[in-house]
C-alpha positions in Angstrom: 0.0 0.0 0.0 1.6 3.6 -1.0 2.1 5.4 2.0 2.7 9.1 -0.2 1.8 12.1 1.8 -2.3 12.7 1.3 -3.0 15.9 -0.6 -4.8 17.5 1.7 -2.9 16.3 5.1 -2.0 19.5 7.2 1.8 18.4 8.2 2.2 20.9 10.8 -1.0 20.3 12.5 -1.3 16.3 11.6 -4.6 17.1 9.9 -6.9 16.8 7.2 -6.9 20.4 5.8 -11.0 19.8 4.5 -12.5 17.7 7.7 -10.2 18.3 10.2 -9.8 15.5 11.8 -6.5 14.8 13.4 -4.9 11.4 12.4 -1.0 10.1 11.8 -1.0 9.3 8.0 1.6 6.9 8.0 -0.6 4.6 10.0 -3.0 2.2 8.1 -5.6 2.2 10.8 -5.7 6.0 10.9 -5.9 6.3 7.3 -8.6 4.0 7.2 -10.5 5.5 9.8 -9.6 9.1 8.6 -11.4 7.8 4.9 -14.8 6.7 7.2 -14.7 10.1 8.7 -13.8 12.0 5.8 -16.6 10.0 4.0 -19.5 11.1 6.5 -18.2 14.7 6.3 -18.6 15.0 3.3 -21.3 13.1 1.6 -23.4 12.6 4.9 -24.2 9.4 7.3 -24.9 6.5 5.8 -28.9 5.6 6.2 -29.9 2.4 5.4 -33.9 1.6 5.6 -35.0 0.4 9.1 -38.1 -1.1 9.1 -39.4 1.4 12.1 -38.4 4.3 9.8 -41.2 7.3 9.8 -41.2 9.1 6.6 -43.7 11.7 7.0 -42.6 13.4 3.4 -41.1 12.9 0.1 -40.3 15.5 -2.2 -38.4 14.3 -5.7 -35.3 12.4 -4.2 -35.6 13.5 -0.7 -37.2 11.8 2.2 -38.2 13.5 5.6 -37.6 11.1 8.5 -39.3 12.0 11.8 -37.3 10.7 15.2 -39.8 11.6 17.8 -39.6 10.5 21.7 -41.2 7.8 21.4 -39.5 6.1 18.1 -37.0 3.2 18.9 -33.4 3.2 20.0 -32.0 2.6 17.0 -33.7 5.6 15.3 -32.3 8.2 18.0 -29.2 6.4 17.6 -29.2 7.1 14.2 -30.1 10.7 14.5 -27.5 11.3 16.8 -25.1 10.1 14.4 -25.9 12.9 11.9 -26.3 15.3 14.2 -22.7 14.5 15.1 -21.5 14.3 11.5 -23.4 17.8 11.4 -21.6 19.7 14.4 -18.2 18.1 13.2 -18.6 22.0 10.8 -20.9 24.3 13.3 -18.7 23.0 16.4 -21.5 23.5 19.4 -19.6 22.8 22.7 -22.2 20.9 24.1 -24.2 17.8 22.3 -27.0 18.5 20.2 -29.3 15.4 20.6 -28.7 11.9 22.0 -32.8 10.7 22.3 -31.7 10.6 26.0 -33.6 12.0 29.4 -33.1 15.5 28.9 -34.2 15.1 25.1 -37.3 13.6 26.5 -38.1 15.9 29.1 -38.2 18.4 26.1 -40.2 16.2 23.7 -37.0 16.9 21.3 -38.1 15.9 17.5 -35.5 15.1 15.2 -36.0 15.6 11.4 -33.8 14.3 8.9 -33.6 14.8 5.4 -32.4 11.5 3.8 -31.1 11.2 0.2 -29.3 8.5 -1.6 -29.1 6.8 1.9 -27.3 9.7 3.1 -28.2 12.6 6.2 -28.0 15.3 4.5 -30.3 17.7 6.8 -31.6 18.0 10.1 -33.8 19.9 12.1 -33.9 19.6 16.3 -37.2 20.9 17.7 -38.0 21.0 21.3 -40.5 22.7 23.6 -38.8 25.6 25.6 -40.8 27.9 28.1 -38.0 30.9 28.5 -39.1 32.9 24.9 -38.9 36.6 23.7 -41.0 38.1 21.2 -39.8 40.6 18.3 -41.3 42.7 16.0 -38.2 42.9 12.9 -38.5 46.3 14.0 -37.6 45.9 17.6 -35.3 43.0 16.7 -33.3 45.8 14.3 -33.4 48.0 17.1 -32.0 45.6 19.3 -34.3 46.5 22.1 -34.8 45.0 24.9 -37.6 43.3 25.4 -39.3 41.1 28.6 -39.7 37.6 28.7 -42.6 36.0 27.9 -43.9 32.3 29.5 -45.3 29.6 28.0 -44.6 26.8 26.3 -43.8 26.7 22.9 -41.8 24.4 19.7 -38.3 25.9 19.3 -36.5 24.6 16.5 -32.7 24.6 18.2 -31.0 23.5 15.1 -31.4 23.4 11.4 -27.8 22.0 9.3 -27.9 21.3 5.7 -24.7 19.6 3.7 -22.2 22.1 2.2 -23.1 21.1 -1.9 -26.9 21.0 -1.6 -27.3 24.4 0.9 -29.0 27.5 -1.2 -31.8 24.6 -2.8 -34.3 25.2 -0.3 -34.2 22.3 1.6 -33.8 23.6 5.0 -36.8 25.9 4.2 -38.1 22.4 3.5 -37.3 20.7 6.8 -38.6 24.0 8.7 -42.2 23.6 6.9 -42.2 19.4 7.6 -41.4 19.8 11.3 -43.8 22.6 11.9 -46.4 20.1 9.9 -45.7 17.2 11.8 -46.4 18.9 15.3 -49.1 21.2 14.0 -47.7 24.8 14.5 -46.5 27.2 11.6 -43.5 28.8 10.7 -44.6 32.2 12.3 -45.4 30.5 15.2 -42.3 28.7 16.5 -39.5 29.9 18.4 -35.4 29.4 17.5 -33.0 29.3 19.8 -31.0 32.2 19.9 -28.6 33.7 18.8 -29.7 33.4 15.5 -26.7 33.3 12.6 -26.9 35.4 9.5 -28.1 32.1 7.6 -30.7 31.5 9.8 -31.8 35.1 10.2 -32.3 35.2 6.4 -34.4 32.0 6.0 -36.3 33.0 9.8 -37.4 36.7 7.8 -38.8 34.9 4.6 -40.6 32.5 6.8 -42.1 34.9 9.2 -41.7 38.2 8.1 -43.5 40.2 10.5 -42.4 39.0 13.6 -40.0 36.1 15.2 -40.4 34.2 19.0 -36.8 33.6 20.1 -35.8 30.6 22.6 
């Protein structure tokens, strides 16, 4: 087996310049587990069909799977593989879904967006009490404004791969999980801070006014 320097191997950091991930390259093992890894990060987790799978949309090539509380193991399992392969690019310190306790204390809803057995989306939606409501105007403004109680669905993360972002599809996945647990785009909340991405696709969807989480 030729063991010539990779391309895109970062010698003074003993990394992959595209995924990151830090691995010795003269080492089979490392190599091979660098090409799983690269693999997932860039074409998505691999998704098989499970016979418990819950597709509650199709559009074209794309299939919307729906990972609720009460689906089995190896569903959550499965969506908390993609949302690892996910936040291997945003980089959130904490997790962002396991199907554990705390993800069923807050009824957390997974969407994924599966296409040529890949995860190439994902939405996380869970219900949060702790909210503040904006006009655009006041969010502009950056005025502060009082908290407001009550339950309501806050979608706390929305990822789309790198090649298929600017298609629509996370507008997609934000319409199919407001669907599935009958509330509307206007309606639910996103956990804040909002990035420049989200802001954009939060003002086409509700362009009066936006809930915050």
């Amino acid at each position: 087996m030729s063991t010539a320097l990779p391309p895109n191997y970062d010698t003074d950091r003993g990394r992959c310049r595209e995924c990151r991930m830090g691995y010795v390259w003269e080492e089979p093992r490392d190599r091979q587990l660098h090409r799983t890894y690269h693999d997932e990060w860039q074409h998505g987790v691999k998704m098989g069909p499970l016979r418990r799978d819950e597709i509650i949309a199709t559009d074209s090539d794309t299939e919307f799977l729906l990972v609720s509380p009460g689906s089995h193991e190896a569903q959550k399992r499965r969506a908390a593989r993609v949302a690892s392969n996910a936040n291997r690019e945003t980089r959130f310190d904490c997790g962002l879904y396991d199907g554990g306790s705390e993800d069923r204390q807050m009824s957390a809803h997974a969407i994924i967006a599966r296409r040529d057995f890949r995860g190439i989306g994902l939405g996380i939606i869970r219900r949060r009490d702790d909210l503040w409501h904006y006009s655009w105007e006041d969010y502009d403004a950056k005025r502060e404004m009082v908290h407001v109680r009550g339950e309501r669905w806050s979608i706390d993360y929305l990822w789309v791969r790198r090649d298929v972002r600017g298609t629509g599809l996370g507008e997609q996945l934000v319409k199919h999980t407001c669907n599935v647990l009958a509330t509307t785009p206007e309606d639910v909340a996103w956990l804040a801070p909002l990035t420049p991405s989200a802001e954009r696709l939060v003002r086409r969807l509700s362009p009066r006014e936006v809930w915050l989480a």
